[in-house]
C-alpha positions as CSV (number, residue, x, y, z in Angstrom):
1,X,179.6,180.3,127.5
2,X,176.9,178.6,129.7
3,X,174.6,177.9,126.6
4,X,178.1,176.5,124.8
5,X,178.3,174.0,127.6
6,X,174.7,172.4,127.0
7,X,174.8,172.4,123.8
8,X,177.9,170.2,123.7
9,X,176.4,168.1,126.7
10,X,173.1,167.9,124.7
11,X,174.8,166.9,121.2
12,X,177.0,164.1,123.0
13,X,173.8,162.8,124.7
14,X,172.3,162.8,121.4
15,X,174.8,160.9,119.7
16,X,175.5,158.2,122.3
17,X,171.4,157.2,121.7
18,X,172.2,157.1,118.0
19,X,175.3,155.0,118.7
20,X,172.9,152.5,120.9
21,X,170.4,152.4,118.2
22,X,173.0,151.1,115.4
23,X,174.0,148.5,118.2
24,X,170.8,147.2,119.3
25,X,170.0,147.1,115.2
26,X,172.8,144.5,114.4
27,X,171.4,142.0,116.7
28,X,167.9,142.5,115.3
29,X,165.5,140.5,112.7
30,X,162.5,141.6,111.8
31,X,159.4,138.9,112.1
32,X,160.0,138.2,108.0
33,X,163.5,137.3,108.3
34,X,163.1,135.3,111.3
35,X,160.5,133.1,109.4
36,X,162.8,132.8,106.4
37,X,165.8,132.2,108.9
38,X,163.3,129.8,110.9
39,X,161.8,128.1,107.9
40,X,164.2,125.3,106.7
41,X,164.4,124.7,110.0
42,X,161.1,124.1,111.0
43,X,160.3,121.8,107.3
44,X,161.5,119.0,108.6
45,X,158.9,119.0,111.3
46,X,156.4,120.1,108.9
47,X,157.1,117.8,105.5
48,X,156.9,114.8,108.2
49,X,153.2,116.0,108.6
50,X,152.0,115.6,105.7
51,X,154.0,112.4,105.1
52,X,152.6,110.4,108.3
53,X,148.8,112.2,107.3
54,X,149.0,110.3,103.6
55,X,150.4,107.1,105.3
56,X,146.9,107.2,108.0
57,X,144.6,108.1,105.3
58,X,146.3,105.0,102.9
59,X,145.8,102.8,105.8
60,X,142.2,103.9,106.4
61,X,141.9,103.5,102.6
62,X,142.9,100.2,102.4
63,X,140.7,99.0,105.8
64,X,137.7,100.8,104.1
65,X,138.3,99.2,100.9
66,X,137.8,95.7,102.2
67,X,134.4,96.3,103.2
68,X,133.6,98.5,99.9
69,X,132.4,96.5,96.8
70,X,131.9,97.3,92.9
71,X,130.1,100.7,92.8
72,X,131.4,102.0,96.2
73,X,129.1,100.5,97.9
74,X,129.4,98.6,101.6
75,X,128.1,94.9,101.9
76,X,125.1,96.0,103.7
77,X,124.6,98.8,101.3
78,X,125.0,96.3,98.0
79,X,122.2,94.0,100.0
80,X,119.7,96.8,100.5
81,X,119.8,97.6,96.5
82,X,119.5,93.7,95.7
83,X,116.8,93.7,98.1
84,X,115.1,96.7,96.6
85,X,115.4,95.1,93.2
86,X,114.0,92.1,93.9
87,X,111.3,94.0,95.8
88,X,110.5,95.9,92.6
89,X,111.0,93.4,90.5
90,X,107.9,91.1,92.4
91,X,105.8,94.6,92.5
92,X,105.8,94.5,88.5
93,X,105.4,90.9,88.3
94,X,102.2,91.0,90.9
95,X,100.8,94.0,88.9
96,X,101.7,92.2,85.6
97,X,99.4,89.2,87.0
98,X,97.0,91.7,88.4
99,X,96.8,92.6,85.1
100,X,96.2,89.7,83.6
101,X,94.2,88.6,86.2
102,X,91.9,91.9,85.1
103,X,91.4,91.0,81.7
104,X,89.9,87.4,82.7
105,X,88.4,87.1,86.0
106,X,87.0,83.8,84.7
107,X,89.9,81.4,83.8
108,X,90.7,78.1,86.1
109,X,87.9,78.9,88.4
110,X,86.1,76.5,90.5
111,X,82.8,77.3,92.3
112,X,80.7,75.4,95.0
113,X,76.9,77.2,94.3
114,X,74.1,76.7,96.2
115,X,70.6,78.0,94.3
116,X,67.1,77.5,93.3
117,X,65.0,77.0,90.3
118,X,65.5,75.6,86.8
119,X,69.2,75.0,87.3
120,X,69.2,73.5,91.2
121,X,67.6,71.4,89.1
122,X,64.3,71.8,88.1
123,X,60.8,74.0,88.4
124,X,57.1,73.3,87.7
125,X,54.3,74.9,86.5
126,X,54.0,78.6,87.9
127,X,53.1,78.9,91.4
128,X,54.3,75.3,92.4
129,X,57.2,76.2,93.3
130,X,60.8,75.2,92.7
131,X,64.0,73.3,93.9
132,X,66.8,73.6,95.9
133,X,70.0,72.0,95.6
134,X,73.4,72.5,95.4
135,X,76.0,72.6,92.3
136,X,80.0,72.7,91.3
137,X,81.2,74.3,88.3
138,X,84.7,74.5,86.6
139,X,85.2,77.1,84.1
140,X,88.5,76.0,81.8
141,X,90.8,78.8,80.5
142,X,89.8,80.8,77.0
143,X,91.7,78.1,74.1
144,X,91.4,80.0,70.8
145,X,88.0,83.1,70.8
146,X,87.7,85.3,73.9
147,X,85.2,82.9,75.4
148,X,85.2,80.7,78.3
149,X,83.3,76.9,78.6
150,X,82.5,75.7,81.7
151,X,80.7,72.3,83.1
152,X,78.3,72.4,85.8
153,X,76.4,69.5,87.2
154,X,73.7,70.3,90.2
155,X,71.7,68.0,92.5
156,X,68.2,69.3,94.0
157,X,65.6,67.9,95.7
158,X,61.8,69.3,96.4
159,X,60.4,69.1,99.5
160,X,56.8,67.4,100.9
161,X,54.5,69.7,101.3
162,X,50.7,70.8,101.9
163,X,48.1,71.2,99.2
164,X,47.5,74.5,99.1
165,X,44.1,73.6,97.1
166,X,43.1,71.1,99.7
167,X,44.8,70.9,103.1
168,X,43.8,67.0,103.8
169,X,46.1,66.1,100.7
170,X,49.8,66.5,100.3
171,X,51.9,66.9,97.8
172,X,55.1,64.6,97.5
173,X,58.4,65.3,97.6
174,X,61.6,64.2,95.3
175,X,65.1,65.4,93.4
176,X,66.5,65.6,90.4
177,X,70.0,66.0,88.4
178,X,71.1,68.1,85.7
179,X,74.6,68.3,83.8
180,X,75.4,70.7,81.3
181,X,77.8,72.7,79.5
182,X,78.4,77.1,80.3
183,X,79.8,79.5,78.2
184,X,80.4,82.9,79.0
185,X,81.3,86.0,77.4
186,X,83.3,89.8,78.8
187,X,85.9,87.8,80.8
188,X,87.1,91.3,81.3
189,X,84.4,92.6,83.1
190,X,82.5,91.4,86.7
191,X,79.4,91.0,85.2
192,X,79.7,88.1,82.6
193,X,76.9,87.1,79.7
194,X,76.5,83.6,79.1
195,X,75.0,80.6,77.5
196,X,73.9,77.3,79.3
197,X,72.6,74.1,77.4
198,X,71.9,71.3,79.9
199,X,70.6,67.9,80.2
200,X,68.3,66.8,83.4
201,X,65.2,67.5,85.8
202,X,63.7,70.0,84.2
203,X,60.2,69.7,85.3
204,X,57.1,68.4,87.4
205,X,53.8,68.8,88.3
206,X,52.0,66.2,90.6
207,X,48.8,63.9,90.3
208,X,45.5,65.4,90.5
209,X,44.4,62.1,92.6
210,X,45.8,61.6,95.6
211,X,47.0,58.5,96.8
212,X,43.1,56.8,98.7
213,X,45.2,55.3,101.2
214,X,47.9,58.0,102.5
215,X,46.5,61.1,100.9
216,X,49.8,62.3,98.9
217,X,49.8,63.6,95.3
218,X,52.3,61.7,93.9
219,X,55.5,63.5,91.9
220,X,55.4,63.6,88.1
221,X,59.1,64.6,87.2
222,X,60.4,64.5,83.5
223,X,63.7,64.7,82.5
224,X,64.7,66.9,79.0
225,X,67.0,69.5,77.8
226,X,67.2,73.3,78.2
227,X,69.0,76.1,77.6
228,X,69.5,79.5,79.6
229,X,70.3,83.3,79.4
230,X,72.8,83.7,82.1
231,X,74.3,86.8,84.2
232,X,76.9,86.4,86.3
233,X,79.1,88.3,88.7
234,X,82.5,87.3,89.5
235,X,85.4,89.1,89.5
236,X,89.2,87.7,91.3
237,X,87.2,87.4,94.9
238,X,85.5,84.6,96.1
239,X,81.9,85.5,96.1
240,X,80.1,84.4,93.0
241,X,76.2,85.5,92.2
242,X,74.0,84.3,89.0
243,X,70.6,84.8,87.3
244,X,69.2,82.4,84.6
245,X,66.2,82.6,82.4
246,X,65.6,79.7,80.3
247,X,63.5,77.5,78.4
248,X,63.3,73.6,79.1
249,X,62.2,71.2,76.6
250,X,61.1,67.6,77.6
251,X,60.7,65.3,74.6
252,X,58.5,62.6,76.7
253,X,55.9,65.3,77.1
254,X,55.7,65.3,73.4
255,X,54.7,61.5,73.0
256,X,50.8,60.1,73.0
257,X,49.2,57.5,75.2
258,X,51.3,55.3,77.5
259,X,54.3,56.6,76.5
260,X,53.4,60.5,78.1
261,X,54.1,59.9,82.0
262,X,51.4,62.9,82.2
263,X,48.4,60.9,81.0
264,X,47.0,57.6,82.6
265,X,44.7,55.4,80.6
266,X,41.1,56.2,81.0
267,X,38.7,54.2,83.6
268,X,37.1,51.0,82.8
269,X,38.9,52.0,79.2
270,X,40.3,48.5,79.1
271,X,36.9,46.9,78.0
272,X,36.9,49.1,75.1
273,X,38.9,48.4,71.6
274,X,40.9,51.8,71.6
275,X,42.2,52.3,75.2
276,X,41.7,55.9,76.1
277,X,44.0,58.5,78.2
278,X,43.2,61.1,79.9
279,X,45.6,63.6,81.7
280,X,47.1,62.8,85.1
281,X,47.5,67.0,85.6
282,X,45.1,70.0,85.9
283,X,46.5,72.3,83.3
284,X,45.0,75.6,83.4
285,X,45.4,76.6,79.8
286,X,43.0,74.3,78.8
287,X,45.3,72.0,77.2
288,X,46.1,67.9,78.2
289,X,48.9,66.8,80.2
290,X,52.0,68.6,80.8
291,X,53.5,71.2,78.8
292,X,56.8,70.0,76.7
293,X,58.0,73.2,76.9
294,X,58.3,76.4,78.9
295,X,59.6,79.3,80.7
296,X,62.2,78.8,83.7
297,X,64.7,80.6,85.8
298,X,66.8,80.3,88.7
299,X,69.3,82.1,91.1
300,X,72.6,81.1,92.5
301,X,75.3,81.8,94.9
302,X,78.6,80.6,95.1
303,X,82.5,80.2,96.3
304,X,84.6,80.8,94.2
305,X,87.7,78.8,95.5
306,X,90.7,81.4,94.6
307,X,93.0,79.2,96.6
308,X,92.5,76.1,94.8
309,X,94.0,77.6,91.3
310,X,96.1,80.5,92.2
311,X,97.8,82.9,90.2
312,X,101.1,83.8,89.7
313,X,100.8,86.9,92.7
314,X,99.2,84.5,94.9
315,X,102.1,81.8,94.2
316,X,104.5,84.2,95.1
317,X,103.2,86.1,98.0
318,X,103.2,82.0,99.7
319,X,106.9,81.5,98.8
320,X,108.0,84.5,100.3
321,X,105.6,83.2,103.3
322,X,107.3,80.4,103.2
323,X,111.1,82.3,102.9
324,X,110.3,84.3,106.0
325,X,109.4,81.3,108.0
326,X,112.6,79.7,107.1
327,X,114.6,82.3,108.0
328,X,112.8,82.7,111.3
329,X,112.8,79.4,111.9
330,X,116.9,79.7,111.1
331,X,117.1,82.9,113.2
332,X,116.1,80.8,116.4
């Protein structure tokens, strides 16, 4: 009877928590339906999101545009490339001139020289010495052949000095000129062959008798042509070096008599029918007067003067000198 009792008390309890269960069920929505439920609710808030997002982003667009040019690029951006291009565009031009400049380091060059010898201006017989003067040359752009002409003219002048065959004499001093026409071959290379004919000094020798009252051998100088072997070196920097060998050739010296300034007429000749010379020089071949022709040379340094006929890189390196002064100038 007893165990009647709790089983009835035990099924009643039993279904009373099922009957709760059913309850508390009808009022409950599982996280799923809630967000379905939820949903339409909530896409107002969330379709006005995106909606204002799009409308910042346009407005950012269209600020961003206005300082965006052809090839989305900024202002600053679109300067840097023109910038760059223009940079680039002088680099090839300067190398293009380089280049040029590279296969003729001669063309429109002008060169102050200072030397000795046969070409500053003239030389006498071997061991007398030589002068020393000073010269300018201009060498003219190549016209039709692969070969440069130049004119040269050169001033030198030979100093007083001792006998070195008898100290109580002296020998005398003077100068002399010389003009002539270059013209020189490998313009592509430093070291450049060339030809020189000239007109000028080209020699001297002095008197065997000295002056009785002041002791000086007097100067003999003749005047005549020549032509040279020359070897230069000069390339696009100012420093300019050359060696000539030559031979002179001095028609005077080729004349008889009164006519050949390295004879004199003979002592106490005058009372005789046929006025005799005899030579003014000691010439130690054997051989009377001065010799009409002969070996020379000379040497020769120089500046070149790049800045007085630049090239193309040089003409525009000093504009954009000039450019960047003007804009610091206009930045003050």
């Amino acid at each position: 009877m007893i165990k009647k009792i709790l089983l009835t008390v035990c099924l009643t309890a039993f279904l009373a928590w099922a009957q709760d269960d059913e309850d508390d069920d009808e009022g409950f929505v599982s996280a799923p339906a809630a967000a379905e439920v939820e949903a339409p609710e909530d896409d107002d808030e969330w379709a006005s999101a995106p909606s204002g997002g799009s409308t910042a982003t346009m407005d950012e667009g269209n600020e961003a545009s206005e300082d965006f040019n052809e090839g989305g690029l900024t202002s600053a951006q679109r300067q840097e490339r023109i910038d760059r291009k223009k940079f680039e565009e002088e680099q090839r031009l300067d190398e293009y001139a380089n280049s040029e400049r590279r296969r003729d380091w001669l063309r429109n060059r002008l060169m102050l020289q200072i030397g000795m010898g046969s070409r500053y201006s003239f030389m006498g017989a071997t061991g007398m010495g030589m002068s020393f003067g000073i010269g300018a040359e201009y060498i003219l752009p190549q016209v039709l052949l692969p070969i440069h002409f130049g004119v040269y003219g050169s001033y030198g002048f030979l100093p007083k000095g001792d006998d070195s065959d008898e100290e109580e004499y002296s020998l005398e001093g003077g100068s002399g000129y010389k003009v002539g026409v270059n013209m020189y071959l490998f313009p592509k290379n430093p070291l450049h062959l060339g030809l020189s004919f000239s007109y000028g000094t080209v020699y001297f020798d002095h008197d065997v008798e000295p002056d009785k009252t002041t002791g000086v051998r007097s100067l003999i100088a003749v005047n005549g042509y020549q032509a040279d072997i020359l070897i230069s070196y000069l390339t696009n920097e100012w420093y300019y070096l050359q060696f000539s060998v030559g031979m002179y050739y001095a028609p005077v010296l080729a004349k008889t008599g009164a006519e050949n300034p390295s004879f004199r007429p003979k002592a106490n000749s005058n009372t005789d029918a046929v006025v005799e010379y005899v030579s003014r020089v000691v010439n130690k071949e054997g051989e009377e007067g001065m010799s009409k022709q002969g070996i020379v040379f000379g040497i020769a340094i120089g500046y070149a003067l790049p800045e007085l006929f630049p090239d193309d890189t040089e003409k525009r390196r000093r504009e954009r000198e000039k450019a960047r002064a003007r804009s610091g100038a206009a930045g003050r």
